[in-house]
N, C-alpha and C positions, 0 to 999 in steps of 0.2 A: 275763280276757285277751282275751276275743274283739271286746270296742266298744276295747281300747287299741289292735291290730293292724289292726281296719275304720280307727281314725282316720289309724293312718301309711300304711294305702291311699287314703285318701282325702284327704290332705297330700303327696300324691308330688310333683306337680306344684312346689307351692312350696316344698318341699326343694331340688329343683333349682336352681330359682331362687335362693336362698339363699347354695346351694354356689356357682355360678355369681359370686354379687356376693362372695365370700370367694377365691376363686380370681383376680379381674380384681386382687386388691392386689396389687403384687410385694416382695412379704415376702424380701426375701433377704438375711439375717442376714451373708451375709460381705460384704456393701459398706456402705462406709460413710457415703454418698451416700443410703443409703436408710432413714436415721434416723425419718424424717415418714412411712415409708407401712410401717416396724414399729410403729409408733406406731398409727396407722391399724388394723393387722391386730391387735393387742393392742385396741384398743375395739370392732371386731365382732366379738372372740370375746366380748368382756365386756356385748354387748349381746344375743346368741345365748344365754347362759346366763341374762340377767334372763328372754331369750321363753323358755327351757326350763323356767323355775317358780323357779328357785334364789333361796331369800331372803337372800341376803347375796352380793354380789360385791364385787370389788376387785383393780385393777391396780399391783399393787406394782413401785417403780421398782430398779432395779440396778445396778449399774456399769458396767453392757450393756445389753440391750435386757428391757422388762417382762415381768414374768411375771403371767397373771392364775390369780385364783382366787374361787372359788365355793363355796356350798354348801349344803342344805335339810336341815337337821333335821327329821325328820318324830316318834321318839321316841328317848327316850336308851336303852332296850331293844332296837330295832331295831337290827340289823348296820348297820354303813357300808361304802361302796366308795367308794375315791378314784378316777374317772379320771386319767388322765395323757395329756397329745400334745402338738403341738409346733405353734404357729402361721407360723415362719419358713421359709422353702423353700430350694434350691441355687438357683447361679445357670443360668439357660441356655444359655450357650457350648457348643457353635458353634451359634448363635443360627440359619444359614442353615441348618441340618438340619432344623427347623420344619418339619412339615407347614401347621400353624397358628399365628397370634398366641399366645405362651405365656402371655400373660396374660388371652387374649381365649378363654372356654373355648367348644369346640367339641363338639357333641355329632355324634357318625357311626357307626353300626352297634351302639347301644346302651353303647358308651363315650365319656365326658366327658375329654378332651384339655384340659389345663392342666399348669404347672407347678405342684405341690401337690397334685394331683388326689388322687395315693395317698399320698402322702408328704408333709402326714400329714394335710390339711385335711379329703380325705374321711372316710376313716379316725377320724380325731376326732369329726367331725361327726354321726355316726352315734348316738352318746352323746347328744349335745343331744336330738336327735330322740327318741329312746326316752323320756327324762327328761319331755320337755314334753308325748309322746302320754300316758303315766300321769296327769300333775297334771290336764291337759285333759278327762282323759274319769272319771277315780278322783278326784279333787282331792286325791292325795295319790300318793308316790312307795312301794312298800313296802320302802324301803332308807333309810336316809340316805345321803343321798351329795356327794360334794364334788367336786371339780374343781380338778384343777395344770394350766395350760396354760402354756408355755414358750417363749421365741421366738430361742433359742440351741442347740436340739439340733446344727443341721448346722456348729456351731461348736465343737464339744465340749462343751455345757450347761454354760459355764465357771462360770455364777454360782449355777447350783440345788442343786448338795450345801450350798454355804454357808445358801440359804435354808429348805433342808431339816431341817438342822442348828439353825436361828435359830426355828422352824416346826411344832417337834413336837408341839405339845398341837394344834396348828391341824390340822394332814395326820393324826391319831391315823384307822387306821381298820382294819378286818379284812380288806380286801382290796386291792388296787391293779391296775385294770383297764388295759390299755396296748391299743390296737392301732395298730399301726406295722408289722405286718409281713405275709407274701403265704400262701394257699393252696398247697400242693405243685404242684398241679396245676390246670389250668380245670376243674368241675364237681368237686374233691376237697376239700372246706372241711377247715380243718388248725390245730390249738393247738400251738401252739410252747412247748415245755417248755425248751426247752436254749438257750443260745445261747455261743460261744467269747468268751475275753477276751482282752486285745491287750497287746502291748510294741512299742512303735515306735520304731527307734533308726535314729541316724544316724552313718557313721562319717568319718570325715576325712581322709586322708593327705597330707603332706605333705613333699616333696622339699628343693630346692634352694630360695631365697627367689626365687625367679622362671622363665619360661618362657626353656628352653634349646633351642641348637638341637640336633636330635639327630643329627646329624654331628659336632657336636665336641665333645658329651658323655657321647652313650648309648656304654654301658659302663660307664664307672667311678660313674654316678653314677645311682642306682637312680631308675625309673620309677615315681613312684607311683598310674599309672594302671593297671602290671603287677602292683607289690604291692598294692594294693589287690584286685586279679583274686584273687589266689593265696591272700589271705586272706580272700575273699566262698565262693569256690568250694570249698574244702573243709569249708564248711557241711554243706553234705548229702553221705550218700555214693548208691553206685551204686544203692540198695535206695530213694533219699528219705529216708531217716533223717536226722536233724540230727544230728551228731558234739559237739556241743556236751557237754561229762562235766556227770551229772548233769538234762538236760534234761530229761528224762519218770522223774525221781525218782517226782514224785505224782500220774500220770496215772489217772485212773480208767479199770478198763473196762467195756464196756458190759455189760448184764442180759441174761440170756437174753430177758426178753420185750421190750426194747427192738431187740435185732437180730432177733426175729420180726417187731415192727412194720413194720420198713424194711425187710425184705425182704418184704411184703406190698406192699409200694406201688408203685402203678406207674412206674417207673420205668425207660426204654429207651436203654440205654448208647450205641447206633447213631444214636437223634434226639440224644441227648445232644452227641455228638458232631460231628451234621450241622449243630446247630443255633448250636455257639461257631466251625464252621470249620475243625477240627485231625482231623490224619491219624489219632490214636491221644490216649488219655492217659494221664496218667501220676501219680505221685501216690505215696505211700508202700506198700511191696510187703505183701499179704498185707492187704490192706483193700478194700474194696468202693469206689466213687465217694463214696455215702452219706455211711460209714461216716469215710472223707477229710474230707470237707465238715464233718461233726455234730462226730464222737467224737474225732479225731486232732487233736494242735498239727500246725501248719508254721511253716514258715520262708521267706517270701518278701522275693525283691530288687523295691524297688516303684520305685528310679530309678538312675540310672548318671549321675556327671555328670563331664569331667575333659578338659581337652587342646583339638585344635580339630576344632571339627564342622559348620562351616561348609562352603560349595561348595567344590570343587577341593580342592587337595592344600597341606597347611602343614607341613613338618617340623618338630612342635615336640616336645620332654619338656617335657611340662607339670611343672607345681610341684607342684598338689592336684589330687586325686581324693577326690570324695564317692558316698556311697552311701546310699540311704533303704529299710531292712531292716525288716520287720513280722515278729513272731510272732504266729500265733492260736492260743490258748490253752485248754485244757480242765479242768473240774472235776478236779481242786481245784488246778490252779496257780495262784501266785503271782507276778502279774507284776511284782511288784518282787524277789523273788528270781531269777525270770528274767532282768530285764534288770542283776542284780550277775553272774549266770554267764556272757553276751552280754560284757561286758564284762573282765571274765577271763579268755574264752577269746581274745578279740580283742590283750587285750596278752600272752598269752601268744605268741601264733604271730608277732606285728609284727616286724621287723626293726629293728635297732640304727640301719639308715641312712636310717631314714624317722621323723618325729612323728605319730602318731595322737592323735585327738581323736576322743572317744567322748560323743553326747549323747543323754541320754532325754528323747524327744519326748512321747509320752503314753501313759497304759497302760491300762487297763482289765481288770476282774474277769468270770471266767466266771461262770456260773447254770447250776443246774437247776433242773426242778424235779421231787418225785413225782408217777410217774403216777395214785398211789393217793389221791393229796389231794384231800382233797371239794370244793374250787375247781373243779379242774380236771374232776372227777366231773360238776359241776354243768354246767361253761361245754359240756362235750359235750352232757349232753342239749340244751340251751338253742342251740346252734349243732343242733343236729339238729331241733329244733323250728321252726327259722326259715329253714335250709336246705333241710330236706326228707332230708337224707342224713346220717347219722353221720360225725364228721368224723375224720379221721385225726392221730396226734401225732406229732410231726416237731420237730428242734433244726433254728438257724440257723448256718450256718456265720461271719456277724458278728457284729459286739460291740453291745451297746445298754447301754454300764454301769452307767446308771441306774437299770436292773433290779435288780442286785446290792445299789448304795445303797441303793433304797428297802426291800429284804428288811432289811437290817442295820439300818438308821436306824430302820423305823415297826415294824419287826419282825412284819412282816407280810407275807403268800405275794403274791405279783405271777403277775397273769393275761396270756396274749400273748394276743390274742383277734383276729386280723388277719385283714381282708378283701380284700387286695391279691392282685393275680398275681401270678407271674414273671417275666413279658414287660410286665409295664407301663409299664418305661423309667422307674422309679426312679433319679433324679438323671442321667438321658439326655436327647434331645431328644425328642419327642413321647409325653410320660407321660401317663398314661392312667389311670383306672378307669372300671371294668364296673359299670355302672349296678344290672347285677339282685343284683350282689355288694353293692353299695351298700344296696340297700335289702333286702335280707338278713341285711345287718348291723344295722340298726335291728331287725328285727324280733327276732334273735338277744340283742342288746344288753336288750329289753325281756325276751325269757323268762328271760334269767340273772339278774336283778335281782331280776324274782317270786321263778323257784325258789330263787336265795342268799338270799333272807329263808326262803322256807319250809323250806329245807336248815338255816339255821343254827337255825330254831327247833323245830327238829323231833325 
């Protein structure tokens, strides 16, 4: 291990530079304007995996944007790990909050500012690097290993269960490595075991077939920007609870050593709170912040739309009222039984003098994973070896459902293995990664590789 490690210190330099020309593409999957520079970002990843040693690549097209894949058999004895990341970014609006050109990456105080930076180009990238320091200096990898990279994550990955599905003998592997996600803390390296799953629903009401005025109708003729209120709001009661019958049927709760972990962590409810802005928080009763975030669903209102909301004053009763409600969800809900009870309980409470129209937007499955699984066993030492510090294990309080797919599908345990921060302004304006994180992560990325071959053959 020590001429693989001397060679990614001594390849620092044009790592950068690398990231750097992968960062200048604006890979931004939800425009559709930018057909030619996904295009683009799919052949430099698929040119980064020929320099990382991999004997076979290939950019498979979709009915969206490509997805490439890779991969080096080294023996058919040897374990495999599939990487997995995402080459497509968010878009940058409001574009003026830039400190920098979002496409023009900026290196200042040891982090690289770009769109992509953490989310997910560096992050992925870090993979290549470990891959091609092993072949470079061993002429061999001691994994087999392959490569999913995707260019529709920030779109809902519409088209990769299908290819996942179509792919099996191809993605077969004993592990599936992801990093897409942050350290708990700066200087606290952190494996993400957990992450919540979604039900996203949107509701409708509607009134009268048009906007009235409400002088010469409010009263007789129900408001369905009030009905709408009245059946948003007795969602949760005075405790945070969701009233929903049946909601937390199959909630799991947490292990005793999983709420020692989190309550070992640093973690300062007063920054917590100085740091979003708010007088106080608030959150379901008899739960820690943590414990909120990780272990618990909720139920959030994510928009309000209905009536006029323009300058000055318009007396209208609007006709409709909509509203965009999220569940996040915990081992072992079902979010398609969730959003049949969402929808139950909505036309139970509705009113005779209103139409509701109820649609399921997109859902997504929770994960865990154990802490006792020799993955995970492994990916610690191997982050402790390249960090210098034992990292801590921490769930995400969002969805990544992909996760869940690829356990069911390749039937195989999924690693979070993420080198991002908190404050890096994921999917904000001036996103960022910390450079010593960065190449941290290469070096972390090469010890799990070694030790998951020596672990599984051992």
């Amino acid at each position: 291990m020590k001429e693989v490690i001397e060679y990614i210190e001594s390849n620092s330099e044009r790592y950068i530079s690398e990231l750097k020309e992968f960062l200048r593409i604006p890979s931004i999957s939800t425009d559709t304007e930018k057909a030619a520079e996904m295009q683009e970002a799919a052949e430099f990843v698929s040119s980064q995996l020929t320099l990382a040693g991999m004997s076979a690549v290939d950019i498979f097209s979709t009915n969206g944007h490509p997805i490439v894949w890779g991969e080096r058999i080294e023996d058919p004895d040897l374990p495999t790990v599939l990487v997995y990341g995402h080459y497509d970014v968010q878009p940058v609006d409001p574009v003026e909050l830039w400190e920098f050109n979002p496409f023009e990456p900026t290196i200042r105080e040891g982090q690289i500012y770009a769109r992509g930076a953490t989310d997910d180009k560096g992050q992925m990238m870090i993979h290549f690097k470990s891959a091609e320091a092993f072949i470079e200096r061993n002429g061999r990898l001691p994994v087999n290993l392959k490569f999913l990279i995707e260019g529709e994550e920030e779109i809902g990955s519409v088209h990769l269960e299908d290819f996942i599905r179509g792919h099996v003998d191809l993605l077969k592997t004993d592990a599936v490595l992801i990093s897409d996600t942050a350290f708990f803390a700066r200087g606290v390296p952190s494996i993400c075991y957990g992450l919540r799953g979604l039900a996203y629903m949107e509701i409708t009401v509607t009134g009268p077939k048009g906007d009235l005025h409400s002088g010469s109708f409010g009263g007789p003729v129900a408001n369905p920007a009030f009905v709408l209120s009245q059946i948003v709001a007795p969602m949760k009661d005075e405790d945070e609870r969701v009233t929903i019958p049946r909601f937390y049927d199959d909630v799991v709760s947490l292990t005793q050593r999983e709420s020692d972990e989190w309550a070992a962590l640093p973690f300062d409810e007063e920054e917590y709170k100085a740091e979003l802005g708010v007088g106080a928080l608030s959150g379901e009763a008899g739960y820690t912040p943590l414990e909120q975030l990780w272990a618990r669903p909720t139920l959030e209102v994510n928009g309000l739309v209905s009536g006029f909301t323009g300058e000055g004053a318009k007396t209208v009763l609007p006709s409709t009222a909509m509203a965009k409600i999220s569940m996040r969800l915990v081992p072992n809900q079902d979010f398609k039984k969730i959003e049949k009870l969402f929808e139950d309980y909505v036309k139970s409470v509705a009113p005779p003098s209103v139409q509701v129209e109820i649609k399921r937007m997109h859902g997504g499955k929770p994960w865990v994973a154990s802490l006792d699984h020799p993955v995970l066993v492994t990916a610690a030492k191997a982050i402790e070896a390249g960090f210098g510090k034992r990292p801590v294990f921490q769930r995400e309080g969002g969805s990544i459902p992909i996760v869940a797919t690829f356990t069911e599908l390749l039937e195989a345990p999924c690693l979070l293995m993420g080198i991002g921060l908190p404050d890096e302004n994921a999917h904000a304006p001036n996103e960022r990664l910390d450079l010593d994180n960065f190449f941290g992560g290469i070096r972390s990325s090469a010890f799990f590789l070694d030790q998951f071959s020596a672990a599984t053959h051992s």
